[in-house]
mmCIF entry with sequence, helices, sheets and N, C-alpha, C, O atoms, coordinates in Angstrom:
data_MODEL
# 
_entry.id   MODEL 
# 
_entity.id                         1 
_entity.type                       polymer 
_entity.pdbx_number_of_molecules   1 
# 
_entity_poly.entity_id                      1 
_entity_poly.type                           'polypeptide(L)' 
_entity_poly.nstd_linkage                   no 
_entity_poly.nstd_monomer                   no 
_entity_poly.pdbx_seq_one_letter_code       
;(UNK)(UNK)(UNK)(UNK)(UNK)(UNK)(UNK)(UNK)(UNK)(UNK)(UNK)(UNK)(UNK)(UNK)(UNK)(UNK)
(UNK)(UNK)(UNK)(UNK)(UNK)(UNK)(UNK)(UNK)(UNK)(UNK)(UNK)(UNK)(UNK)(UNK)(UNK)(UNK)
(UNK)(UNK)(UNK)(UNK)(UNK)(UNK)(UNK)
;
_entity_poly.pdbx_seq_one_letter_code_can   XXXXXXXXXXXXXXXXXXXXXXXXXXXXXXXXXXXXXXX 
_entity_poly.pdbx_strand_id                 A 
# 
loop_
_entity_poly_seq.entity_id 
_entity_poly_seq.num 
_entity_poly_seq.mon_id 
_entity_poly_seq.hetero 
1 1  UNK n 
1 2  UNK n 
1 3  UNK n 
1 4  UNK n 
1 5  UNK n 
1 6  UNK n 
1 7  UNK n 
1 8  UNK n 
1 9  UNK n 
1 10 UNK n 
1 11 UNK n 
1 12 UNK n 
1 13 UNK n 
1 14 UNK n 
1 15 UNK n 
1 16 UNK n 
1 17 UNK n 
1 18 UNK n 
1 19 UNK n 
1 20 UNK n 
1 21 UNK n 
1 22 UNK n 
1 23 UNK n 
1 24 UNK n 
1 25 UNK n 
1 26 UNK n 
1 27 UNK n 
1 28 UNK n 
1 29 UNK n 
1 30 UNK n 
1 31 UNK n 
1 32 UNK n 
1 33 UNK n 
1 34 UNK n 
1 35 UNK n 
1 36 UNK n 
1 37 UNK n 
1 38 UNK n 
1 39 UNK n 
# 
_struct_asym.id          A 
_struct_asym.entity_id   1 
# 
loop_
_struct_conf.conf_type_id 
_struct_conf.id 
_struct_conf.pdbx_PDB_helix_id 
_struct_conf.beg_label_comp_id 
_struct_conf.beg_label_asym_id 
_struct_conf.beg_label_seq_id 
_struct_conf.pdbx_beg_PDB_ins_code 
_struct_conf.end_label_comp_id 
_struct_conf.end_label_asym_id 
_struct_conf.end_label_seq_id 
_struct_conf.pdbx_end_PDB_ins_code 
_struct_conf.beg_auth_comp_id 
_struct_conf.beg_auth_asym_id 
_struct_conf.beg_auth_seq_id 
_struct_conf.end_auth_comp_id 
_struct_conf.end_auth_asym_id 
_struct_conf.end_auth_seq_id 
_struct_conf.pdbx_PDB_helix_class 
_struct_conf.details 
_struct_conf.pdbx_PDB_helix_length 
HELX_P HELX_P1 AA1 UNK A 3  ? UNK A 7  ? UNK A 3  UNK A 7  3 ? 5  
HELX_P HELX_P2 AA2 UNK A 9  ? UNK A 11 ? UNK A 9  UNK A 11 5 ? 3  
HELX_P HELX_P3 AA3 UNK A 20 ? UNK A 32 ? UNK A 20 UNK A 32 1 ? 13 
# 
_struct_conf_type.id          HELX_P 
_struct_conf_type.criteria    ? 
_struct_conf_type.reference   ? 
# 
loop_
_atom_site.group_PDB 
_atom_site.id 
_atom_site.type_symbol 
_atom_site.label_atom_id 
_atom_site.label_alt_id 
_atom_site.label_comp_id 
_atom_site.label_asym_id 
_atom_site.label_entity_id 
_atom_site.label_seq_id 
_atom_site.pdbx_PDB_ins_code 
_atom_site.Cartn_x 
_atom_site.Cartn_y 
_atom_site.Cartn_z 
_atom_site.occupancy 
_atom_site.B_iso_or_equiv 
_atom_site.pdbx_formal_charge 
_atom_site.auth_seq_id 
_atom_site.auth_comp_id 
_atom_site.auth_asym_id 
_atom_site.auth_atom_id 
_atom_site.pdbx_PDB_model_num 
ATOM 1   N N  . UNK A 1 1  ? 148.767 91.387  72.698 1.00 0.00 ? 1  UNK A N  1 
ATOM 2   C CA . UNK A 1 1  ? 147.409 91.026  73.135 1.00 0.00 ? 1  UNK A CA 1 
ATOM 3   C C  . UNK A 1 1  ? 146.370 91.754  72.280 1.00 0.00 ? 1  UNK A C  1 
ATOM 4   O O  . UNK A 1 1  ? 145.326 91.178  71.977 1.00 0.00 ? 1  UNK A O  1 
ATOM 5   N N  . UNK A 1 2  ? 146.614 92.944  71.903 1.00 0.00 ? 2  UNK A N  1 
ATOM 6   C CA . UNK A 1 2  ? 145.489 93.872  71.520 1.00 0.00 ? 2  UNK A CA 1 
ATOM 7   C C  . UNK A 1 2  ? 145.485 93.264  69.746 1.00 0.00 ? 2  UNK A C  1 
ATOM 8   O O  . UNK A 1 2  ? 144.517 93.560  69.046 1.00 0.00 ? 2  UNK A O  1 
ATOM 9   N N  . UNK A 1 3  ? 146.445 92.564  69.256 1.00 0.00 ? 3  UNK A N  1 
ATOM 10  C CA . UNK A 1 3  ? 146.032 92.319  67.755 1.00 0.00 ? 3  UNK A CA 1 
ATOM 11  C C  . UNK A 1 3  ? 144.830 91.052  67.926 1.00 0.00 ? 3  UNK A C  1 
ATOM 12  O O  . UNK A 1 3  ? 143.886 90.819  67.171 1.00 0.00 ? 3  UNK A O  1 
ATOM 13  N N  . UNK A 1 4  ? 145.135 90.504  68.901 1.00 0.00 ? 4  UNK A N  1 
ATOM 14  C CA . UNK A 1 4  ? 144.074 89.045  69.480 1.00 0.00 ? 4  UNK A CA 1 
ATOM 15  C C  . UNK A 1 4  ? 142.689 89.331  69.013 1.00 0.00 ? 4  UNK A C  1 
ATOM 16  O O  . UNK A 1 4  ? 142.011 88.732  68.178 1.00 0.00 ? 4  UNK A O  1 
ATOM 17  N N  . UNK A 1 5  ? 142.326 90.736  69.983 1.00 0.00 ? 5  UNK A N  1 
ATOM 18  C CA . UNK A 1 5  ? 141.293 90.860  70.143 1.00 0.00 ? 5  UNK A CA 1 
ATOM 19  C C  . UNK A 1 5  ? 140.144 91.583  69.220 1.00 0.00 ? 5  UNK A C  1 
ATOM 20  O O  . UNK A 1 5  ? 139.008 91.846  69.616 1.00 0.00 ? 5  UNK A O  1 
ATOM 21  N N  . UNK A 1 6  ? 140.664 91.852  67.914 1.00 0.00 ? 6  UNK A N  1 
ATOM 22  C CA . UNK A 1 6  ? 140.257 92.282  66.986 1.00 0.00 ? 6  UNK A CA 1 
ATOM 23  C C  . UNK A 1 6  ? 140.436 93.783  66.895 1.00 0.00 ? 6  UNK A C  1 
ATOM 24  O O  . UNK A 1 6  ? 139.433 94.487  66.776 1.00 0.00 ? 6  UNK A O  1 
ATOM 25  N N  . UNK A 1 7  ? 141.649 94.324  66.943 1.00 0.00 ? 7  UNK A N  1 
ATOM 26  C CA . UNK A 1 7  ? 142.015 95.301  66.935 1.00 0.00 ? 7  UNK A CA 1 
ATOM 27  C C  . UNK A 1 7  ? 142.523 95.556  65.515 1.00 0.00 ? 7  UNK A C  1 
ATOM 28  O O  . UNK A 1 7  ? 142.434 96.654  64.966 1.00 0.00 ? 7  UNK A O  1 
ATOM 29  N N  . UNK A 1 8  ? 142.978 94.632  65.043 1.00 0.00 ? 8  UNK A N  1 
ATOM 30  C CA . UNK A 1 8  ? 143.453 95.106  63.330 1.00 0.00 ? 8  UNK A CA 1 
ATOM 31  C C  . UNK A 1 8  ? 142.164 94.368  62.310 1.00 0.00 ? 8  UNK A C  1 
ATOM 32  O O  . UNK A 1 8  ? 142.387 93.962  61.170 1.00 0.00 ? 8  UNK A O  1 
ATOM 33  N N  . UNK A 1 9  ? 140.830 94.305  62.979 1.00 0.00 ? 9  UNK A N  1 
ATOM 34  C CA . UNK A 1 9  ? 140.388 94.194  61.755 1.00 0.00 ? 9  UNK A CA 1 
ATOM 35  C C  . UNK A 1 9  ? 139.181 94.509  60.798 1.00 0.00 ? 9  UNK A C  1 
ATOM 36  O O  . UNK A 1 9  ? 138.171 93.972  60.342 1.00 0.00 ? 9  UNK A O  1 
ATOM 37  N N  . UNK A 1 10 ? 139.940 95.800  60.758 1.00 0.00 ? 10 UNK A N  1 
ATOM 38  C CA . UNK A 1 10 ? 139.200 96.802  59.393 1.00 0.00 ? 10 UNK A CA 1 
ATOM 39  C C  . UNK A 1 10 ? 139.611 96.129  57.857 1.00 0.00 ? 10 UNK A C  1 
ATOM 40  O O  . UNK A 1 10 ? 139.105 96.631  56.854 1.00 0.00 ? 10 UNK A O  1 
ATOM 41  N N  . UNK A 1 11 ? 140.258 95.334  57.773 1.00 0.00 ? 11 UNK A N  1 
ATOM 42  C CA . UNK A 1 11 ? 140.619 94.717  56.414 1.00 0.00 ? 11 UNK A CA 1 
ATOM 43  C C  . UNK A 1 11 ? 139.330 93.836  56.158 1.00 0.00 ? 11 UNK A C  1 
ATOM 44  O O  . UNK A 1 11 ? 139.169 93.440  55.003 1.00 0.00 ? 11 UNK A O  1 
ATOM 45  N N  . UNK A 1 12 ? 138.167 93.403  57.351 1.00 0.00 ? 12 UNK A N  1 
ATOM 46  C CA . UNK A 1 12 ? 137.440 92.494  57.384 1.00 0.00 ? 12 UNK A CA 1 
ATOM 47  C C  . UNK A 1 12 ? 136.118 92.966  57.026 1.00 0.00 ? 12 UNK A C  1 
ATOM 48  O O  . UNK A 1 12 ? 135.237 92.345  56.431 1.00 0.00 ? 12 UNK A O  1 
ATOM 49  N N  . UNK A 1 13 ? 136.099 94.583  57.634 1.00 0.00 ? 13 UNK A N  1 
ATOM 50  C CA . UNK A 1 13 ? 135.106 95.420  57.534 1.00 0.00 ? 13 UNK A CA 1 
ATOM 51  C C  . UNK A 1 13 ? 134.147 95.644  56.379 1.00 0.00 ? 13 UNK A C  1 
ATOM 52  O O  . UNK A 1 13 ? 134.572 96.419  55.522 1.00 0.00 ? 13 UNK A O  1 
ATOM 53  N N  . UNK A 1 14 ? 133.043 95.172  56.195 1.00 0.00 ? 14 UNK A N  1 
ATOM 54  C CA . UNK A 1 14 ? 132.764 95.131  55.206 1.00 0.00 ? 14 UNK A CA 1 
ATOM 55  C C  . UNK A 1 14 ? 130.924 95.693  54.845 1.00 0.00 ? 14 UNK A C  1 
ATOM 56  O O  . UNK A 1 14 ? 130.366 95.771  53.750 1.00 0.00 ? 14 UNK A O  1 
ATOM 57  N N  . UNK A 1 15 ? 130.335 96.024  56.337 1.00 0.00 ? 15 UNK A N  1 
ATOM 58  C CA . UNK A 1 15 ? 129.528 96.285  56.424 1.00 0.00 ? 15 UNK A CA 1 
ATOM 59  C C  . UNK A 1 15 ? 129.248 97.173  57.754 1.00 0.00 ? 15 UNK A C  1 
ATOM 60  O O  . UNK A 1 15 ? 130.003 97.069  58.721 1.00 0.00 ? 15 UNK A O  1 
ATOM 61  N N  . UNK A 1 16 ? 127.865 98.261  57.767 1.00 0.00 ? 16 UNK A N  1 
ATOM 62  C CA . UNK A 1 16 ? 128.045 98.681  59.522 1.00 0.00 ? 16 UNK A CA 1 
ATOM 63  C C  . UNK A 1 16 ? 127.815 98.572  60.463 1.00 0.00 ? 16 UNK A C  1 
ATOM 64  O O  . UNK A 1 16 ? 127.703 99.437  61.332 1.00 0.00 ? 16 UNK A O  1 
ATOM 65  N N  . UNK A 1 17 ? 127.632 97.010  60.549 1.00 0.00 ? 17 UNK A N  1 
ATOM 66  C CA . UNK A 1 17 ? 127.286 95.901  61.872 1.00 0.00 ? 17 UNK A CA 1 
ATOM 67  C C  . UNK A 1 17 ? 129.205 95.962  61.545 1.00 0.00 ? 17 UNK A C  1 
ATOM 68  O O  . UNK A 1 17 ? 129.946 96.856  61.954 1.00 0.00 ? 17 UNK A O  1 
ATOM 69  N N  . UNK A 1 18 ? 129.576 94.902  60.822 1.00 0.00 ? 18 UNK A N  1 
ATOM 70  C CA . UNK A 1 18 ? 130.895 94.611  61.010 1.00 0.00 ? 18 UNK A CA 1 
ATOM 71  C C  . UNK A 1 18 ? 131.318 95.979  61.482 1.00 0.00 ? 18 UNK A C  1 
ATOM 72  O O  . UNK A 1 18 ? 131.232 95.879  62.706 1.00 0.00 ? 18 UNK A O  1 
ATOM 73  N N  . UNK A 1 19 ? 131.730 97.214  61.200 1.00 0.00 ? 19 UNK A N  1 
ATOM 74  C CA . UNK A 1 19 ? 132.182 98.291  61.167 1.00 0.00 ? 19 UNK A CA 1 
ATOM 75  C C  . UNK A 1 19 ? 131.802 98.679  63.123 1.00 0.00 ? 19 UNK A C  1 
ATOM 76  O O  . UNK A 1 19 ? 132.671 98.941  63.954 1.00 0.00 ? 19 UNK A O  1 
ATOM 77  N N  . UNK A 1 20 ? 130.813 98.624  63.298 1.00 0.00 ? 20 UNK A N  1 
ATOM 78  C CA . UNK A 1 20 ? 130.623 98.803  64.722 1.00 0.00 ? 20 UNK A CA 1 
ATOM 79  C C  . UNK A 1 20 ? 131.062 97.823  65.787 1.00 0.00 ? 20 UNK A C  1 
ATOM 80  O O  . UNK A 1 20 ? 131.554 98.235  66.838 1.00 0.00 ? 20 UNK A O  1 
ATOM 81  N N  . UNK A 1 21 ? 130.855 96.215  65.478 1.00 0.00 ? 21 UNK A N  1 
ATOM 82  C CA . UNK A 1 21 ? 131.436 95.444  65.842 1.00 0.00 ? 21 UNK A CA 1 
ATOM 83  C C  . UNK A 1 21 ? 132.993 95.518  66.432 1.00 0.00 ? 21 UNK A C  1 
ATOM 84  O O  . UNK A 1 21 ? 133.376 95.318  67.585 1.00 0.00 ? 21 UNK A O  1 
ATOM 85  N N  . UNK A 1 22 ? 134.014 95.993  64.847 1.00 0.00 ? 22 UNK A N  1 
ATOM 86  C CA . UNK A 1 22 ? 135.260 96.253  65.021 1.00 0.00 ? 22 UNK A CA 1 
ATOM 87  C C  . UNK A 1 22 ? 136.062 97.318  66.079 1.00 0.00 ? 22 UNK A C  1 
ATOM 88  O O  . UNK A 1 22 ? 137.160 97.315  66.635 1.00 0.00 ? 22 UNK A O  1 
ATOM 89  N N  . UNK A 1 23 ? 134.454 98.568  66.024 1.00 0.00 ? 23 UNK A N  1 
ATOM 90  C CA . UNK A 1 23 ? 134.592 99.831  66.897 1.00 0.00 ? 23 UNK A CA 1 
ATOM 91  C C  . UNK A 1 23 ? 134.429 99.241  68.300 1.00 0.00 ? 23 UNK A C  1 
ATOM 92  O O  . UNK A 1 23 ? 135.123 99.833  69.126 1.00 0.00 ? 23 UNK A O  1 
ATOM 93  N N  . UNK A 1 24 ? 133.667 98.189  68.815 1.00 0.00 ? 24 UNK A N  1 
ATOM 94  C CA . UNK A 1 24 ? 133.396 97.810  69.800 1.00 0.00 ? 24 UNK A CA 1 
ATOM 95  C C  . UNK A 1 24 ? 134.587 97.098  70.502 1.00 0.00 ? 24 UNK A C  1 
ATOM 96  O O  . UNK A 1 24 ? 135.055 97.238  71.632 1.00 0.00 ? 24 UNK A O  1 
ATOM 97  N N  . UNK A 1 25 ? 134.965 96.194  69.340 1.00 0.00 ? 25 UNK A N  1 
ATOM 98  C CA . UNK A 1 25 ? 136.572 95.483  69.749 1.00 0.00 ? 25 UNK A CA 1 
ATOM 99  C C  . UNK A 1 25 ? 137.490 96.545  69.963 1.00 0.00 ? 25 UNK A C  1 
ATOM 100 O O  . UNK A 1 25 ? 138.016 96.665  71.070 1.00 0.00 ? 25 UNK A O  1 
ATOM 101 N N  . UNK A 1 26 ? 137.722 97.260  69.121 1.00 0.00 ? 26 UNK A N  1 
ATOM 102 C CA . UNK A 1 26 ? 138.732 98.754  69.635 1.00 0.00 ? 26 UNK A CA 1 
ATOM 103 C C  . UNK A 1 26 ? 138.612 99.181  70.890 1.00 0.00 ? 26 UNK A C  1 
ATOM 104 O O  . UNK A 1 26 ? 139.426 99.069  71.806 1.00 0.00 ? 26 UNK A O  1 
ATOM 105 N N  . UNK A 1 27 ? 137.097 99.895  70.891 1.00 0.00 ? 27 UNK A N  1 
ATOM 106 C CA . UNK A 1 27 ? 137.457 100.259 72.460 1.00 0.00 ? 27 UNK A CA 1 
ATOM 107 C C  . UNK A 1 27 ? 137.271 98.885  73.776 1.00 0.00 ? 27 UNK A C  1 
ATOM 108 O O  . UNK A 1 27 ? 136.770 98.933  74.900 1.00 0.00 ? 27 UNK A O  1 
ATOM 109 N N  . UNK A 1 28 ? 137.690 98.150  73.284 1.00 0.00 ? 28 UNK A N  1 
ATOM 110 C CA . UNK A 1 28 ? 138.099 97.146  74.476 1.00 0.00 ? 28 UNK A CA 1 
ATOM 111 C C  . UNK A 1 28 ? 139.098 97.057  74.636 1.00 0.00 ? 28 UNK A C  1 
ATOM 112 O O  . UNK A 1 28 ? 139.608 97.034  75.756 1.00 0.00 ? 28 UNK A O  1 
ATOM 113 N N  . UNK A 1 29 ? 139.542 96.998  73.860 1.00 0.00 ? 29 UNK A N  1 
ATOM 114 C CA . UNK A 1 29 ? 141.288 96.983  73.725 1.00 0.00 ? 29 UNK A CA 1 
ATOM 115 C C  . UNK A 1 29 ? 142.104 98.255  74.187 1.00 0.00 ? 29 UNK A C  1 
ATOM 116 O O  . UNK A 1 29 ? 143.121 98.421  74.860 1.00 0.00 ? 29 UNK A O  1 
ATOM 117 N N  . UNK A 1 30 ? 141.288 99.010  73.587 1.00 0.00 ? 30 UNK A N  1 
ATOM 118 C CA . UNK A 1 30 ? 141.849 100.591 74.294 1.00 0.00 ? 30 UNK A CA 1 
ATOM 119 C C  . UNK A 1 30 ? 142.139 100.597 75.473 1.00 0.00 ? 30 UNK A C  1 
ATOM 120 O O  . UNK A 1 30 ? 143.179 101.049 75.952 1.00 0.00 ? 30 UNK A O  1 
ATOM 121 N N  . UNK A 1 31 ? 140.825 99.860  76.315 1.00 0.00 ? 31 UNK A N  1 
ATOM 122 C CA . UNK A 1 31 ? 140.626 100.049 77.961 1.00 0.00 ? 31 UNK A CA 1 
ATOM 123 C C  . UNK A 1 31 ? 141.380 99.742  78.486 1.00 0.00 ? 31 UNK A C  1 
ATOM 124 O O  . UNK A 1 31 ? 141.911 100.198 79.498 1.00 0.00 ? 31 UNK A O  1 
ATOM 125 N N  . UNK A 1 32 ? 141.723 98.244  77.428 1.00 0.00 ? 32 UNK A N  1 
ATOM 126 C CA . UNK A 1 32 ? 142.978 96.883  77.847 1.00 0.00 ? 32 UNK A CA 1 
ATOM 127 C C  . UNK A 1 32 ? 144.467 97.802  78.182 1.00 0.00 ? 32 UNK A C  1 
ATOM 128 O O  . UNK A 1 32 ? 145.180 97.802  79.186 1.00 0.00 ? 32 UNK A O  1 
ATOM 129 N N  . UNK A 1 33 ? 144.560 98.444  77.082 1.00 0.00 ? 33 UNK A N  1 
ATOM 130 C CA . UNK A 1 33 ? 145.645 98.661  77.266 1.00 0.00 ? 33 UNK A CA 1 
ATOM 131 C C  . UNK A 1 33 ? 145.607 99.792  77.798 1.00 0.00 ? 33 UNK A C  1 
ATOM 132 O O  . UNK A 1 33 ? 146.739 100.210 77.553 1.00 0.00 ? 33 UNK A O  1 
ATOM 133 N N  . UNK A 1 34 ? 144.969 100.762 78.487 1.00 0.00 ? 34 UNK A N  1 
ATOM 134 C CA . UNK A 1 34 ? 144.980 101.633 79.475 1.00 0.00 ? 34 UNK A CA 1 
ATOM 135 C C  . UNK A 1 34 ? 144.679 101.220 80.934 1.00 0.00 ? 34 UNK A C  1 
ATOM 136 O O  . UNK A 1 34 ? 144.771 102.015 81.869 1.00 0.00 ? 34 UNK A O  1 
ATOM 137 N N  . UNK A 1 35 ? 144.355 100.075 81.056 1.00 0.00 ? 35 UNK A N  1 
ATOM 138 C CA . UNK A 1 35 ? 144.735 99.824  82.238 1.00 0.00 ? 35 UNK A CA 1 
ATOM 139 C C  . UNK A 1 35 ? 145.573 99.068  82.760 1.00 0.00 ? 35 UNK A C  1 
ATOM 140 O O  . UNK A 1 35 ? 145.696 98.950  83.979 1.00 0.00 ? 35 UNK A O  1 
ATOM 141 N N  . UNK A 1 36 ? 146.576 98.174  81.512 1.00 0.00 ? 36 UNK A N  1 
ATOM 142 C CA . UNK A 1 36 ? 147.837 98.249  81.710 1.00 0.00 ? 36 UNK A CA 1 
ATOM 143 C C  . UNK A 1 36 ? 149.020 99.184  81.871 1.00 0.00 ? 36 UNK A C  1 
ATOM 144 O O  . UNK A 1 36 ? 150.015 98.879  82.528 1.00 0.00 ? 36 UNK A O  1 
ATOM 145 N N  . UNK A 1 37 ? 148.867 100.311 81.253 1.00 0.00 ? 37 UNK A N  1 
ATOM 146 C CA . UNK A 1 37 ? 149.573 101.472 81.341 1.00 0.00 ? 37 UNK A CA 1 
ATOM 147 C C  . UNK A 1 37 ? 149.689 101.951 82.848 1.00 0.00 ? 37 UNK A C  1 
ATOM 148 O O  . UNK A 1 37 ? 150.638 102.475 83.430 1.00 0.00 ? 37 UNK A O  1 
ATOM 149 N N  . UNK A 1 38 ? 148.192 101.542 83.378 1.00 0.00 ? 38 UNK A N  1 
ATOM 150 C CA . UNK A 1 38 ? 147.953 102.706 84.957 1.00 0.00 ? 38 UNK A CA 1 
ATOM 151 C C  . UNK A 1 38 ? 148.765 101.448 86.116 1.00 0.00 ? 38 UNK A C  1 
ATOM 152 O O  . UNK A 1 38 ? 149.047 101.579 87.307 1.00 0.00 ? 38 UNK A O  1 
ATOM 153 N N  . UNK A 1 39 ? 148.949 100.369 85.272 1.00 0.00 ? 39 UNK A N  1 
ATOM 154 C CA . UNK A 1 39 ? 149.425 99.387  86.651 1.00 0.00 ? 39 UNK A CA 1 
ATOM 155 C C  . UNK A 1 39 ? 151.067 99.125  86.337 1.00 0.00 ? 39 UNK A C  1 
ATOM 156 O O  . UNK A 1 39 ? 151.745 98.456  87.116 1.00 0.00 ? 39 UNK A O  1 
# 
């Protein structure tokens, strides 16, 4: 699930809108998968 959501893509990164963007998708995914962990 977490590659879906734009978790791998710093290859795309190319500016620091994109760059924050990508940081923004990360920690969603983070959450994602920490609150799969807690269930």
């Amino acid at each position: 699930m977490c590659q879906y959501t734009g978790c791998c893509m710093f290859e795309t990164v190319r500016s620091v809108r994109d760059l924050y963007s990508a940081l923004l998708l990360i920690g969603q995914c983070n959450i994602y998968l920490a609150e799969e962990l807690d269930s």
